[in-house]
N, C-alpha and C positions, 0 to 999 in steps of 0.2 A: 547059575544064570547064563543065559547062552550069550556069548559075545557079537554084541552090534556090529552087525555087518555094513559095509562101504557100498553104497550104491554104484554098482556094477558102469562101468564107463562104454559110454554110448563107440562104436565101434566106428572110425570113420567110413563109409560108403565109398566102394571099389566099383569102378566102372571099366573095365580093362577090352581094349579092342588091341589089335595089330596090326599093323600096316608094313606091305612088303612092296619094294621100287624097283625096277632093272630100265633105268631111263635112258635117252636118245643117245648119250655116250658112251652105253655097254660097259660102263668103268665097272659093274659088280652089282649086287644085289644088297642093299639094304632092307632089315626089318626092322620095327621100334615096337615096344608095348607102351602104347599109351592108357592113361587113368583118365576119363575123362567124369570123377565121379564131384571132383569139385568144381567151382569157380571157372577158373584157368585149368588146359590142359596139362598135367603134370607127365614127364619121360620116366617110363618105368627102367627101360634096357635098349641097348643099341646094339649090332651087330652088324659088320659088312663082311661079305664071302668074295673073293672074285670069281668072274665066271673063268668055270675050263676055255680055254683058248681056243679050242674048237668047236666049242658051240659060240663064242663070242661071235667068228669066223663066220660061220653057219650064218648067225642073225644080221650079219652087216652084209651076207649076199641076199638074205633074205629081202631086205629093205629096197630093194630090185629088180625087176622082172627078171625072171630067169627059169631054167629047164624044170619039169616036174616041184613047182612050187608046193603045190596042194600037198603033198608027199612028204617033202625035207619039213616044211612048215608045222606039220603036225607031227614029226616026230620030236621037231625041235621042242616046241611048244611042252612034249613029255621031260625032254630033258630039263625043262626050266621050270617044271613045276614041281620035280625032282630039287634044284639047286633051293629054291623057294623054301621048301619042307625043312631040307637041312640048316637051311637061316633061322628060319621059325624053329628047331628044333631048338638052337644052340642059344638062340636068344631067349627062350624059356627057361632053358637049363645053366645059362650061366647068369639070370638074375632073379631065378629062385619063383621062378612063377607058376603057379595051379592052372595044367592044363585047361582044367573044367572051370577055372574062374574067365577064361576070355569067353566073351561073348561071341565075336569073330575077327577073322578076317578081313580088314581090304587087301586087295591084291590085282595090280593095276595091269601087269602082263606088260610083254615087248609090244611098243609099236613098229609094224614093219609097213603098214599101208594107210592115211589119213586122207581122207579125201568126201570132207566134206560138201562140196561142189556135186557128187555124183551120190551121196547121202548113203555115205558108208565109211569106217573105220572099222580096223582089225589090230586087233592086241595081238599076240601069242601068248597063248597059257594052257594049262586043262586044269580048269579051278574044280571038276570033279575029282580029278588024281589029287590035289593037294588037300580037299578034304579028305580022300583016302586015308592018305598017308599022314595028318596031322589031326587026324578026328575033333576037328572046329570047325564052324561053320565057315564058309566061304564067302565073301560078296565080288565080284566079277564084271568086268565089261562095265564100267561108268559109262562111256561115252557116248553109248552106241542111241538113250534112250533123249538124250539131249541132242541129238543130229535127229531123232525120228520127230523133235516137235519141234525142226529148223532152226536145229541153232548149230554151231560149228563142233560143239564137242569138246571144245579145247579153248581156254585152260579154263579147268576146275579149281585149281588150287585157291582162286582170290577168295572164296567164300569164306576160306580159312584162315587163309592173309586177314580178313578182315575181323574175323576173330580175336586172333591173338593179337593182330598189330595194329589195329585201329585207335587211334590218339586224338588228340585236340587238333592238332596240326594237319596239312597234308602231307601224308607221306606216300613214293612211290616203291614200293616193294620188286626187284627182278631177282625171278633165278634162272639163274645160268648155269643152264644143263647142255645139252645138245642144242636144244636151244635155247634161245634165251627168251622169258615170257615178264610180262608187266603185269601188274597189281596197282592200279591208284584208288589209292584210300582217299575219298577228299576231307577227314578231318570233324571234329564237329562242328554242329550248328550248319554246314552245308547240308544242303536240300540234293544236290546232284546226286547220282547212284553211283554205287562203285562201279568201275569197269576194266577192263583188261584185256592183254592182245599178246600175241609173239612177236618180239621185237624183229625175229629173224634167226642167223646162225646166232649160236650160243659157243660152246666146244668144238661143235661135229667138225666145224672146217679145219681147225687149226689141230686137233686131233687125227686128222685123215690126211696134213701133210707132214706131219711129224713120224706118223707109221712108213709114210711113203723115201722122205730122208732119212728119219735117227734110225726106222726100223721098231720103232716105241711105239707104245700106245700113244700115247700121249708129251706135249712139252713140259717135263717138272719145272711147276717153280714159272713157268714160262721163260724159261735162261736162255732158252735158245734164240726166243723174240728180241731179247732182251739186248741181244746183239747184234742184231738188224737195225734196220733203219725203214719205216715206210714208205713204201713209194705212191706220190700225190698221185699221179694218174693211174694207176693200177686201183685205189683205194676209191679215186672219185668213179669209176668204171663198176666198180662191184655199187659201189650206194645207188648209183642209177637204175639201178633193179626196181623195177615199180610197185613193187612187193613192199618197198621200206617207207614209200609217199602213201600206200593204199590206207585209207579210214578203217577202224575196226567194225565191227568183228574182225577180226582176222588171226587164221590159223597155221602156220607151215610145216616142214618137216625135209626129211631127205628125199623124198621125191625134188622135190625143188632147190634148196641147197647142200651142194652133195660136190666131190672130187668133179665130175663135169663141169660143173658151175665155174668152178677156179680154172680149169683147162682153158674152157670159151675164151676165161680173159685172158690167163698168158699164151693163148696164141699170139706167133711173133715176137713175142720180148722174152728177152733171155735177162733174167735175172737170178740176183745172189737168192737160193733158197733161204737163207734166212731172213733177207728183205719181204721176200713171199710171206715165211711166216711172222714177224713184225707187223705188217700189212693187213693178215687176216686175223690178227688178233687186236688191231686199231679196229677192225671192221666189228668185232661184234663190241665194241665199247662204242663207236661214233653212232651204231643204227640203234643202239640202247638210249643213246643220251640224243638222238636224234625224236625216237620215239615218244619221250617225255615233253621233249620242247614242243612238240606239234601236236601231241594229246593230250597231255596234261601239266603246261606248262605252271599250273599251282603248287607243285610238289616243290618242297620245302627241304626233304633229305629223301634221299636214296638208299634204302636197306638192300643187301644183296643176301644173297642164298644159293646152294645147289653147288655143282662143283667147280665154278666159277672162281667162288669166295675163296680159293687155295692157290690161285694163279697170282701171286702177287704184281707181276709185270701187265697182265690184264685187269687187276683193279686200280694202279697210279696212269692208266690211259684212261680208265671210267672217269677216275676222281678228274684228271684233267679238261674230260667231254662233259661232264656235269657241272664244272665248275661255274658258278660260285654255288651249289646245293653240296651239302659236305654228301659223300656215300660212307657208308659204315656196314660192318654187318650185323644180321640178323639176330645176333649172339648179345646186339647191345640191347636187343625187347627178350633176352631169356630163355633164346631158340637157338643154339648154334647153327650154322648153316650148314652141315650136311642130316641133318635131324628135318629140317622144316615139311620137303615132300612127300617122306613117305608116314610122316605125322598127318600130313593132311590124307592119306589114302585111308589112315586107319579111322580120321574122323569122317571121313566118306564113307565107310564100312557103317560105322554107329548111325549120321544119316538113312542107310537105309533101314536096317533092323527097326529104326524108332520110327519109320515110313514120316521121315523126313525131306523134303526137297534138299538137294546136295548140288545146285549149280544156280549162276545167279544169270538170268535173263538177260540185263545189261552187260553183259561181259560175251557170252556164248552166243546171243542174238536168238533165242529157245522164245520159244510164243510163252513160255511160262515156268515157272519153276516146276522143277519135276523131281520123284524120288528115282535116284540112281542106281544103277548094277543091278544084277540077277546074283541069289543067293543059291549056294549050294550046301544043302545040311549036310554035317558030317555023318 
């Protein structure tokens, strides 16, 4: 008699995209594989590479008018979609993944030019070399088809913010990268639509005087601020930037807050660099918790993300500018904070392939939703 077989167990459904970041603070290249086959997005693998110091170098002159751009630009853009491949490589091979089961790529590229105003932005990437070189499909250039139906382009990420994080309550979601960007969810049973803006500086400032004294990338830990002290006029001089009162839409970048920007004001005042840096790192915590109080003064708690959420000395200034709204991170809805943006590139990848709209109107000011990026088959 043949032995009764077990009905064969239904296989769960794998939906596998990847998502790859090199954001406004050049800190390195994140890839994630996400599973978006259930419910909730699940994290398959995580990987950060730093970039070579000289292409870091390369993309932060980039970011500035300068000699044979067109030239450095596209070579660099090879280099970095070089670093890309080998992120994607290594985060496949160290958590066990079937090339041929990702479906694709997001892959958001350097920004070195934003300028929605004149109805154009430019990444750096060659997302045909990194299909090349990683033989997956590619998806490319989000921004550019959200600025062609008049909207700013930027930020993409709420769509996803409001994915995963969207609750009964309101919450305001910022991550603070280079720059720092808002997400307000307003909660259920509100009728309002989600929306979102760039608070302003993020990192990039207080990154760019820490290169300039410690010689660092960046302030660990923020210990240097830490022993500063702010200075009220110096602080109230930078919020005055009309940039921090403007209504959204609104999009910035280093064109606009950059090493100059900080020069203008300390013309004339000779201060402790480290008051300086204290100063610029109250600055992007006052224009973040300024931002909230003037646009979306219903938010209830402040979730942070990006690489922000590792500055300890810049989140008990947040927690202070937010007060009485507690901030926490984004690790308390299940996403740790450096995982969040380039989970949402990969879920902007899946957007397209599925010719899904991937940006939300009320955020970007876009005459409508639209499907994002240009796809590159391997």
């Amino acid at each position: 008699m043949e032995p009764k077989r077990e009905p064969a167990r239904e296989e769960k459904r794998r939906d596998l995209f990847i998502g790859v970041m090199s954001g406004t603070s050049l800190d390195g290249v994140d890839a994630v594989v996400a599973d978006f086959g259930a419910e909730a997005p699940r994290l398959v693998g995580h990987v950060h590479h730093q970039l070579a110091e000289e292409l870091r170098q390369v993309l932060l002159a980039l970011a500035q008018p300068g000699w044979d751009d067109l030239h450095r630009g596209a070579i660099a853009a090879q280099h970095l979609a070089r670093a890309y491949a080998d992120t994607v490589a290594e985060v496949i091979r160290r958590h066990d993944v079937a090339q041929e089961d990702v479906r694709a790529i997001g892959a958001h590229g350097q920004t070195v030019r934003h300028r929605p105003a004149d109805a154009y932005t430019i990444q750096l990437n060659a997302p045909a070399l990194l299909a090349e070189l990683t033989q997956i499909d590619v998806v490319a250039d989000f921004r550019s088809r959200d600025i062609a139906a008049g909207g700013q382009g930027a930020p993409l990420v709420p769509a996803f913010h409001r994915m995963v994080f969207s609750g009964p309550e309101p919450v305001a979601v910022v991550n603070i990268g280079g720059i720092a960007n808002l997400t307000a969810l307003p909660g259920a049973g509100d009728e309002h639509a989600v929306t979102g803006f760039d608070c302003g500086p993020g990192n990039l400032l207080i990154d760019g005087w820490a290169a300039r004294h410690l010689h660092e990338p960046f302030d660990r830990d923020g210990q240097w601020a830490a022993g500063g002290t702010p200075v009220p006029d110096l602080l109230a001089a930078l919020l005055a930037d009309p940039f921090f009162s403007d209504p959204p839409p609104k999009t910035t970048g280093r064109e606009q807050f950059n090493d100059a920007f900080v020069e203008r004001h300390l013309a004339n005042r000779a201060l402790d660099p480290r008051d300086v840096a204290a100063t610029l790192t109250r600055l992007t915590a006052e224009s973040i918790a300024q931002g909230i109080e003037q646009f979306f003064p219903a938010a209830a708690e402040v979730l942070v993300c990006g690489g922000g959420a590792f500055n300890p000395t810049l989140l008990k200034m947040l927690e202070r500018a937010c007060s009485p709204r507690p901030v926490a991170s984004t690790a308390k809805r299940g996403i740790a904070p450096e995982h969040v943006e380039a989970l949402a590139f990969a879920w902007l990848a899946k957007q397209h392939v599925d010719r899904q709209p991937g940006n939300l109107p009320s955020v970007t000011g876009a005459q409508g939703g639209r499907i994002l990026g240009a796809l590159y088959p391997a």
